[in-house]
Wavefront OBJ file of the C-alpha trace (Angstrom):
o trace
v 151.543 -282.365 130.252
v 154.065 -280.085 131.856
v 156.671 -282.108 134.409
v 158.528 -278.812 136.072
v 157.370 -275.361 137.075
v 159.639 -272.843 137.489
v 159.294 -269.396 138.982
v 161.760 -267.079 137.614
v 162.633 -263.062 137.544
v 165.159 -261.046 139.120
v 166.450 -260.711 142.546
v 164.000 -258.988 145.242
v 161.133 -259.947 143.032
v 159.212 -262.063 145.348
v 159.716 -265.745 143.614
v 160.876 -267.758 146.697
v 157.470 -266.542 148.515
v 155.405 -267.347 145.536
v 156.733 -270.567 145.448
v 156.204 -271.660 148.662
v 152.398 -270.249 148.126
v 152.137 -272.100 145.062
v 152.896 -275.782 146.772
v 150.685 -275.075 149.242
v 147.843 -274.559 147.267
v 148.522 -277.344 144.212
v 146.975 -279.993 146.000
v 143.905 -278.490 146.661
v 143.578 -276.879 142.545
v 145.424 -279.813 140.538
v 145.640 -283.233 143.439
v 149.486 -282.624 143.111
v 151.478 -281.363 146.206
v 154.405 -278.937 145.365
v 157.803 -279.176 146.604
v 160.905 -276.821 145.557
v 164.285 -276.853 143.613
v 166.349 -274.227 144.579
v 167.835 -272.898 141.319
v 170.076 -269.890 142.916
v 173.926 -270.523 142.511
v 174.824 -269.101 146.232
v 171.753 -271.028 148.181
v 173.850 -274.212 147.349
v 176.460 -273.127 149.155
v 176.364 -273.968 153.081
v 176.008 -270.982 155.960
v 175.207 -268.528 153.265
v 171.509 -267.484 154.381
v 171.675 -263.597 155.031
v 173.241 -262.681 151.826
v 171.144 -264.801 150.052
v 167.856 -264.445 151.816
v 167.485 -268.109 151.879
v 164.391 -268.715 153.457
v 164.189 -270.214 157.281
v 162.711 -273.584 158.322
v 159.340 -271.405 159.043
v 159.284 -269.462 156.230
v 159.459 -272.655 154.150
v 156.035 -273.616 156.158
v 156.703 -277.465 155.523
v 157.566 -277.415 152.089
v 159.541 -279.675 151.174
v 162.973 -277.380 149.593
v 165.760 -279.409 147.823
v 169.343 -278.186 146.784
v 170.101 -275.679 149.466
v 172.969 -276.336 151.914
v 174.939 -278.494 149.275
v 178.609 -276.911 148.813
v 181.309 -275.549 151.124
v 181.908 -272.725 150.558
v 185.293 -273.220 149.683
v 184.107 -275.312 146.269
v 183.699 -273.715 143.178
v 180.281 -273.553 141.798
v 179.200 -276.043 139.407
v 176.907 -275.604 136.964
v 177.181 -279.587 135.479
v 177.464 -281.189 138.476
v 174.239 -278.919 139.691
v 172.230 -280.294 136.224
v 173.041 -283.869 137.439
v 171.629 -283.166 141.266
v 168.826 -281.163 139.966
v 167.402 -283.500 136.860
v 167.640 -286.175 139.762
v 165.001 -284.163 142.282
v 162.762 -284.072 139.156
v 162.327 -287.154 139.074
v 162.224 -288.189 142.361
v 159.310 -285.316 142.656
v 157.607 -287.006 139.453
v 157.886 -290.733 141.404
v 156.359 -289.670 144.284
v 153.515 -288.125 142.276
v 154.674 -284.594 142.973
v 154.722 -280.972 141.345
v 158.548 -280.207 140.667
v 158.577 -275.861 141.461
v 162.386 -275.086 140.348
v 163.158 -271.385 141.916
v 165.931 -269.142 141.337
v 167.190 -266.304 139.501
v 170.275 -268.078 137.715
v 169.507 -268.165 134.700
v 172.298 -270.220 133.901
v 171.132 -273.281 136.205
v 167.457 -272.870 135.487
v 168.391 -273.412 131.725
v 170.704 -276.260 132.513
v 167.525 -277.938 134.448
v 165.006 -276.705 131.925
v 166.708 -276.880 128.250
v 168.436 -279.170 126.363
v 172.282 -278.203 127.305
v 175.551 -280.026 127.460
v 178.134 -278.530 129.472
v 182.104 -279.417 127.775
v 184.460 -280.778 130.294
v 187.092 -278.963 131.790
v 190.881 -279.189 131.708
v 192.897 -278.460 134.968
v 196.343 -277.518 132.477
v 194.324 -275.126 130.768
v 192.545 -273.795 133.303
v 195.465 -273.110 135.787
v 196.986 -271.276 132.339
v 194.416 -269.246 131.623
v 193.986 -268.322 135.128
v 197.635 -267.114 135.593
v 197.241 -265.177 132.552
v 194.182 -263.742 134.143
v 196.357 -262.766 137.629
v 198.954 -261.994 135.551
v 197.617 -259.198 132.923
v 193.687 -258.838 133.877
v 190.791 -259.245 132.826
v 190.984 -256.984 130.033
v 193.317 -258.124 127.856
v 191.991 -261.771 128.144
v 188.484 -260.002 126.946
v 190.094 -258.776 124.228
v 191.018 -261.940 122.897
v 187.963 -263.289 123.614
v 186.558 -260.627 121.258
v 188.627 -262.006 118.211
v 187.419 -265.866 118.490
v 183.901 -265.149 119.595
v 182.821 -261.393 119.435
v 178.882 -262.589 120.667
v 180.983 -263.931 123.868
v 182.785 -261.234 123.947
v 179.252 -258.859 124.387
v 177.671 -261.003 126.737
v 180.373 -261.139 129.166
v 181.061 -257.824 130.972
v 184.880 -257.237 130.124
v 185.804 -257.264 134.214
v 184.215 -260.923 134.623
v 187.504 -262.810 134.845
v 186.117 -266.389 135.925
v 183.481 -266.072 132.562
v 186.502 -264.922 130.393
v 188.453 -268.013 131.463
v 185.659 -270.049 131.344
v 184.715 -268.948 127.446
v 188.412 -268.877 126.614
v 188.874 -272.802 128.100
v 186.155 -273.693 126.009
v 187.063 -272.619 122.846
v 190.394 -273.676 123.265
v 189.079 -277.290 124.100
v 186.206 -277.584 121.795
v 187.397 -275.486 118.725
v 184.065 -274.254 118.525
v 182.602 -270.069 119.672
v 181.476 -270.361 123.278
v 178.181 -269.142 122.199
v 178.015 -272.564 120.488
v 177.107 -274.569 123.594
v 175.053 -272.051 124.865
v 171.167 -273.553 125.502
v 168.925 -272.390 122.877
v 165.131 -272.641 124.278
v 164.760 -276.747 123.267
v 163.075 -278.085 126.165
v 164.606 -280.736 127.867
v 161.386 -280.853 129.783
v 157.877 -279.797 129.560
v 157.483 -276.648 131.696
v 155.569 -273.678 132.141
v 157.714 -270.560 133.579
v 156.431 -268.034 135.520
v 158.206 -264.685 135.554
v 158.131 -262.123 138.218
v 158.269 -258.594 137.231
v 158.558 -255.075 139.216
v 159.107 -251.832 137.580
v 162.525 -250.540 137.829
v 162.401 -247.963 140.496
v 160.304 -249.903 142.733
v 162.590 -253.260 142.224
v 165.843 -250.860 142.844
v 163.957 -249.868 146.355
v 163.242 -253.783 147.047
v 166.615 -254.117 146.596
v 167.700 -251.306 148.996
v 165.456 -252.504 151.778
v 167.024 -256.142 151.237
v 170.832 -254.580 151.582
v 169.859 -252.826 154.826
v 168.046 -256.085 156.300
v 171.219 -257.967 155.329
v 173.611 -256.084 157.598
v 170.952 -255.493 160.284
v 170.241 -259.359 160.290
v 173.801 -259.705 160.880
v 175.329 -260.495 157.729
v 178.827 -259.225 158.634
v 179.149 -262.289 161.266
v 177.829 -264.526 158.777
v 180.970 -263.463 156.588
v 182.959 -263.326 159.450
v 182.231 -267.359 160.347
v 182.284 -268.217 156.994
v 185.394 -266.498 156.642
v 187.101 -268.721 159.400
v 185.643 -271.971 156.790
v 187.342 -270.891 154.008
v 185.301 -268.473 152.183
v 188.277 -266.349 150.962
v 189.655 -269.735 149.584
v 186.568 -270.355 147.771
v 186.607 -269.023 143.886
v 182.713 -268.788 143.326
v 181.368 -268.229 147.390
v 183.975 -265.105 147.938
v 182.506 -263.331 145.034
v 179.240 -263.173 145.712
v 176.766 -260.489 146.613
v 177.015 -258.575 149.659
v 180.114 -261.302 150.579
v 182.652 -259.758 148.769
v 181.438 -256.490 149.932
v 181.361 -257.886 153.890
v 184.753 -259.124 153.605
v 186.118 -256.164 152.338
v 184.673 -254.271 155.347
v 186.102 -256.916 157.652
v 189.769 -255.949 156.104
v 188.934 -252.475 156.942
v 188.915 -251.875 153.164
v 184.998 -250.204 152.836
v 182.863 -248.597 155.877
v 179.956 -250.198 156.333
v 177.976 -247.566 154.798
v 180.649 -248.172 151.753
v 180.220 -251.783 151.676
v 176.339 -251.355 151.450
v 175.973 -249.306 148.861
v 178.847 -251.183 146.872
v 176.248 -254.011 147.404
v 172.820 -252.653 146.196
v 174.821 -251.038 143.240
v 175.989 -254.195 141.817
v 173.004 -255.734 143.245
v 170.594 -253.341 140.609
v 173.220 -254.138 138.016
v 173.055 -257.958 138.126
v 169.036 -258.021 138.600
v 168.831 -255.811 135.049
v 171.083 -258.718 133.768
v 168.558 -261.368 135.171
v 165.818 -259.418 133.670
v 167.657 -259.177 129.997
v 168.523 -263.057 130.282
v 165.038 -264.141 131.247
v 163.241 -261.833 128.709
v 165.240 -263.819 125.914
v 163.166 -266.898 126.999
v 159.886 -266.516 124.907
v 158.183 -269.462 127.000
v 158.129 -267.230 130.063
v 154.854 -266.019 131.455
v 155.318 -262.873 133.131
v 152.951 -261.471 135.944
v 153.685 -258.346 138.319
v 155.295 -259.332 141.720
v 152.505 -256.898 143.197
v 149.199 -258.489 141.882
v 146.477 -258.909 144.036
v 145.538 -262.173 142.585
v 149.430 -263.240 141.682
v 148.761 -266.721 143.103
v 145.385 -267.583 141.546
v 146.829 -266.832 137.897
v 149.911 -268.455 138.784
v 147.928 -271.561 139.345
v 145.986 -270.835 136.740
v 148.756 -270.794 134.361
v 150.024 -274.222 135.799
v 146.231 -275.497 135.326
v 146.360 -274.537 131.859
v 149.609 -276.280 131.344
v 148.521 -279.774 133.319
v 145.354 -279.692 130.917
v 147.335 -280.271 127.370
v 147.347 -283.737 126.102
v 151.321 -284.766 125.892
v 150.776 -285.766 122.264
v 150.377 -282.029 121.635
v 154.377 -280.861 120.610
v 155.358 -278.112 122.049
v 152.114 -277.343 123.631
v 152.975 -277.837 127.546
v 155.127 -274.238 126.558
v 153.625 -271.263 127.933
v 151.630 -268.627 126.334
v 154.241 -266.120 124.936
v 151.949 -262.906 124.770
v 153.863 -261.988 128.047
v 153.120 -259.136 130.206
v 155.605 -256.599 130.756
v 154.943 -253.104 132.394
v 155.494 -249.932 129.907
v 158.188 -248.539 131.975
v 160.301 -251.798 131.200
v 159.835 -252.440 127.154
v 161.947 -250.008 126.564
v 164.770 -250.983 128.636
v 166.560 -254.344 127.082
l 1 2 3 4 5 6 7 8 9 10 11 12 13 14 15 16 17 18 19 20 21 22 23 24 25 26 27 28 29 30 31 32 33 34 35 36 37 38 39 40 41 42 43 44 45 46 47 48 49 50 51 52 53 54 55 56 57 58 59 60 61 62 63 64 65 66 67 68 69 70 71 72 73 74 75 76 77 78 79 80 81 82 83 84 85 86 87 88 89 90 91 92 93 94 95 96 97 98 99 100 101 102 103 104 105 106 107 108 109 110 111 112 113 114 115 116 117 118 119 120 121 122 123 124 125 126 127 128 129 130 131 132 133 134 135 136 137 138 139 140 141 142 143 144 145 146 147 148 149 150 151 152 153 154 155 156 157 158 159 160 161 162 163 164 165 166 167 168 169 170 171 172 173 174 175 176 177 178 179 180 181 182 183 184 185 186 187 188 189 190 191 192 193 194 195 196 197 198 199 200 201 202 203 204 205 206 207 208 209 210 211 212 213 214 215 216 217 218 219 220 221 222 223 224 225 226 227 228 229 230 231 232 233 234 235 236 237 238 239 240 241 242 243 244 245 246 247 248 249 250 251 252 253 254 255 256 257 258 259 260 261 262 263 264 265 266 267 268 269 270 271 272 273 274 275 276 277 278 279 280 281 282 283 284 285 286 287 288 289 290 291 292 293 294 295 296 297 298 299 300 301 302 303 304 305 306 307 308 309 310 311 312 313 314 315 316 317 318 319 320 321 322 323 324 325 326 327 328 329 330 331 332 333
């Protein structure tokens, strides 16, 4: 019997509305109220909202959301310490006789929640080194080495992604092991059913325009600028992200705005095709189209099927793998 739901996909796609749907109706199909687990990196972090399109108080329409509001935005994100706080919410949800929805298009933290996955330590020598190499000759020569002690690392880590470089690098150098070596490899940690969200490419690109413009015109740019004055610039993972980076820029008189929002929506489109190629991996995802009349009822449906399997049944809480996955998109890993 399944412990965790998760509603998964790429950025635009509609998941934080279908959860919310989703815990609203369990009681009613399955005598189980819902509640949510944020699993997006940036919704941890404190005053973040616009960029993010964290949901408001209404939006959330009582449900009960954990894990957002939880860093400054000065910390560095966390994906061990966010395992720990997560795994805990489980089973706090599970006590209380509730449905555990985890929502969020890291894939990174969903896994960490989801799989089996141990995270190696960190060590504050090596790090500092490997980050003054990285200020000191760039990215791309630290990619380079990268590509002779762990070529798979080396593909799956765009060669501009400093903090991943240094993170892979740190790793090998402290476990003597490839950095694809720790990475999760679909053993569940629990028993969940995963529901995927899924536009076609043209029409998620649009989403994705419309949710750039809404940012600025909601007043993202004085979000960034308050944040600013609480040390966003100071913070390693915060100051990167998504339409931040781009805001602050502006701020510096670096980008117009019409610069800074098209900066945004490009790397936005870039890092949702990411999301889609990292979630596709995952053969336990059930994927439905964000647009489907009936998306909740087979949603639920998919969760009823899952609640219905006797635990003694290995393996069996996974979902159905004959996933659905428009035409247009097949072709496009």
């Amino acid at each position: 019997m399944i412990k965790v739901i998760a509603v998964v996909g790429p950025t635009a796609a509609g998941k934080s509305d279908l959860a919310v749907e989703m815990a609203l109706r369990l009681e009613e199909r399955v005598g189980r109220r819902g509640e949510v687990i944020n699993a997006d990196s940036m919704q941890l972090y404190r005053g973040m909202d616009i960029g993010t399109a964290k949901l408001t108080e209404a939006e959330r329409r009582g449900v009960p959301h954990h894990l957002l509001d939880v860093w400054d935005v000065s910390e560095p994100a966390d994906v061990a310490s966010y395992q720990a706080m997560a795994r805990d919410r489980v089973e706090e949800c599970t006590d209380r006789d509730a449905l555990p929805i985890l929502v969020g298009g890291s894939g990174l933290y969903v896994r960490s929640v989801l799989d089996h996955l141990e995270f190696p330590g960190t060590d504050p020598g090596v790090r500092a080194r490997l980050e003054g190499e990285l200020n000191d000759v760039g990215p791309g020569v630290l990619h380079a080495r990268l590509a002779e002690s762990d070529p798979a690392a080396a593909r799956a880590i765009l060669p501009g992604n400093g903090r991943r470089i240094v993170r892979a690098l740190e790793v090998i150098e402290l476990t003597g092991e490839p950095f694809t070596a720790n990475l999760p490899d679909h053993t569940s940690f629990y028993p969940c059913t995963q529901i995927g969200l899924t536009a076609p490419r043209p029409e998620l690109d649009e989403r994705i325009g419309t949710r750039v413009d809404r940012m600025w015109e909601q007043g993202l740019l004085e979000e960034v600028r308050q944040l600013d004055a609480q040390g966003l610039r100071e913070g390693r993972t915060a100051s990167r992200a998504l339409g931040y980076a781009q805001a602050l820029a502006q701020l510096d008189g670096e980008m117009s705005a019409e610069e800074a929002r098209e900066a945004t929506a490009q790397a936005t489109r870039r890092f949702a095709r990411r999301q889609e190629s990292w979630f596709r991996r995952d053969p336990r995802v059930r994927w439905l189209p964000h647009d489907a009349p009936d998306l909740v009822e087979r949603s639920l449906t998919q969760v009823e099927r899952a609640l219905s399997v006797a635990p003694e049944e290995p393996g069996a809480a996974l979902v159905d793998v004959s996933t659905w996955v428009p035409s247009s998109q097949r072709t496009a890993e």
